[in-house]
N, C-alpha and C positions, 0 to 999 in steps of 0.2 A: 810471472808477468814479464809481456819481453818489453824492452826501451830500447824502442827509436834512439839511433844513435847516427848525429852528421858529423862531419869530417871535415873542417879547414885546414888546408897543409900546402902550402906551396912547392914542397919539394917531393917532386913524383914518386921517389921512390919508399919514401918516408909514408908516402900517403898510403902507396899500395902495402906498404908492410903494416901499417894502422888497418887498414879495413880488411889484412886478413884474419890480422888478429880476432876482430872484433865479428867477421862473418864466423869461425871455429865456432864462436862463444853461442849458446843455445838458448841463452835470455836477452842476447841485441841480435837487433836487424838494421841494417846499415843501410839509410833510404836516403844517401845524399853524399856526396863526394864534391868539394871545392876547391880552387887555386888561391882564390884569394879572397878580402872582405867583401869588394863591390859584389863578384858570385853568391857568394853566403849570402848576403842580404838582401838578393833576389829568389835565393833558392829556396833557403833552410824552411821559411813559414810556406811555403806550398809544402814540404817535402812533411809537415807535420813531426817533426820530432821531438822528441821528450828532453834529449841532451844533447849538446853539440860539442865536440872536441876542436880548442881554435890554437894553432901554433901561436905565442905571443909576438914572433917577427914575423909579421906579413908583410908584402912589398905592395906598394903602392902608398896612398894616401891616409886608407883606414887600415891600422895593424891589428894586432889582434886582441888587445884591451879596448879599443872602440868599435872592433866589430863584437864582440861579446855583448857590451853593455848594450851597442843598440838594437840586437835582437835581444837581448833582458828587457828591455825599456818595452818592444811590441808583444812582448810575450812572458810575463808575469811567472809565469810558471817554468820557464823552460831553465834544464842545468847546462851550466858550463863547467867544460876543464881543460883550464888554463895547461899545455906544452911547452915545456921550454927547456933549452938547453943550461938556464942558470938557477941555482937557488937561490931564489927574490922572491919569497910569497908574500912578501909585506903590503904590497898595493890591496889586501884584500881587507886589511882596516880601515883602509881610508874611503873604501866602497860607504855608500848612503844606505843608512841601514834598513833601508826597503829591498833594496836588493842583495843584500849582504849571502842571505841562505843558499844553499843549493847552488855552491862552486867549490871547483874542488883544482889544488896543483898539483902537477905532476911532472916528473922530470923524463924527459925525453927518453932515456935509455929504460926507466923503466916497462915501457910499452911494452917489453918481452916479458915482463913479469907476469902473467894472467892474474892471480889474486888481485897482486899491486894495483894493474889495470880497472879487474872487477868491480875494484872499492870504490875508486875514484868515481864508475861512472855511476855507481848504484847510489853513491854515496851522494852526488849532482842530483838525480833525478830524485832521492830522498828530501833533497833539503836543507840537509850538510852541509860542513866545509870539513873537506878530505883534504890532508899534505900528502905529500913523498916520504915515505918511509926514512929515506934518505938524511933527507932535509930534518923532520924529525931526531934523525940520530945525532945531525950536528947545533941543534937547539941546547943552548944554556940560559935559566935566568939571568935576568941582570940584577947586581944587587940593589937592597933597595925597595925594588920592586916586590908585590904583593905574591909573584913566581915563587920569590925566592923563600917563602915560609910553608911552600908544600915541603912534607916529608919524600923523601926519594921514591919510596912509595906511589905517593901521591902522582909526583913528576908521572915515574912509570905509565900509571893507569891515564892521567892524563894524554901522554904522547900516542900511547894505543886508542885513545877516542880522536885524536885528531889523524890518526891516521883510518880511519873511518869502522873502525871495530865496535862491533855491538858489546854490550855488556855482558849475553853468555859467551861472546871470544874472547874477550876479555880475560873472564873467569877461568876460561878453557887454558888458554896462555900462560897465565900466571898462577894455576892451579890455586884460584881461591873460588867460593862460591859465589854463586852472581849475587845475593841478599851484600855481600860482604863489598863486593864491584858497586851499588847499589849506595852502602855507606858512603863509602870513600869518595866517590862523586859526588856527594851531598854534603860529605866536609872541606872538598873541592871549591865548591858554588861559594861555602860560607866564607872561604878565604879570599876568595878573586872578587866576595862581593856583587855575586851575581842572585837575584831573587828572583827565586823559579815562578812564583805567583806576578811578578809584573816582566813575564815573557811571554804574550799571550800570540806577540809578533814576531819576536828572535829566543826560538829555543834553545836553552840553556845550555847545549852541547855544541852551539855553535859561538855562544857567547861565550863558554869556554874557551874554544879554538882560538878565538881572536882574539883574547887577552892572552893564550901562552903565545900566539903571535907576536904582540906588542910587547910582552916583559921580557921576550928572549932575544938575544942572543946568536946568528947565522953564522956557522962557520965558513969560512971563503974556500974553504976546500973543498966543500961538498959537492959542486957543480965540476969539481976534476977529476975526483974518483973514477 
């Protein structure tokens, strides 16, 4: 299935290096290229797309956390992912959990990574909330918190769901079987206190996501590498 994929980028050449990326890729088609918010928010809904990628510094008036949300706000459906040169995904808790699903952050230098890339958007237009690999690697519980009673293990598989890995990658990755990917997310939910039966609106692998968001932890390095 391909996904419509738009483009907010103020810097030309950051832009043209995103939409080549993304024209290569043989499951997006790139129906829309922007400078800034005011453009995206005349463009993006003629331009029908599935996901929109928004640089989080746009100049002008609307950046790129308020041009997001207000095509979120007209279009119910549509994923975002969040560009940015820092590791800051924390504003994706404090999203209203109507809109919470189906955004995904990503660190600017990863745009050369294809998979990196792939997940991010597949992971938006799923429904997801996909991080940076990266950013993932510099995540620590904080103690205290409900994180910090996953087994390492645990952590592991965790980090691989928030970076938008289906459960047979998962299994694939860490050479377990997916019945066993399957447990462990389910002894996951009982820890974080997430009830898979009263998630009819925020799916459990997203409600995941956002509590190892809020129990962790961001290393300040990570955005320097």
């Amino acid at each position: 299935m391909t996904v419509r994929v738009a483009i907010v980028e103020d810097e030309p050449l950051y832009r043209g290096l995103l939409e080549q990326h993304l024209a290569h890729h043989p499951n997006f088609d790139v129906v829309g290229t922007y400078a800034d918010g005011a453009a995206a928010l005349e463009g993006v809904p003629a331009a029908t797309a599935d996901v929109v990628t928004v640089d989080i510094e746009l100049p002008g008036r609307v950046d790129g956390i308020q041009t997001a949300l207000t095509l979120r706000a007209r279009d119910a459906r549509l994923g975002i992912v969040i560009l940015s040169n820092h590791a800051d995904p924390r504003f994706l808790g404090a999203l209203p959990r109507e809109v919470t699903s189906g955004w995904s952050y990503l660190l600017k230098k990863s745009v050369s990574n294809v998979a990196t890339l792939e997940r991010a958007i597949e992971g938006a237009a799923s429904g997801t909330v996909t991080l940076d690999p990266a950013i993932v690697a510099g995540m620590r519980p904080r103690p205290g918190r409900p994180m910090a009673r996953l087994t390492p293990r645990q952590l592991e598989i965790l980090g691989l769901v928030a970076q938008g890995l289906s459960n047979a990658a998962i299994g694939e990755r860490l050479v377990l079987a997916e019945k066993s990917v399957e447990n462990q997310l389910t002894s996951i939910y009982g820890e974080l206190g997430i009830d898979r039966r009263a998630s009819a609106e925020v799916h459990p692998r997203v409600s995941a996501v956002l509590a190892y968001l809020h129990d962790s932890r961001i290393s300040p390095r990570v955005s320097s590498r």
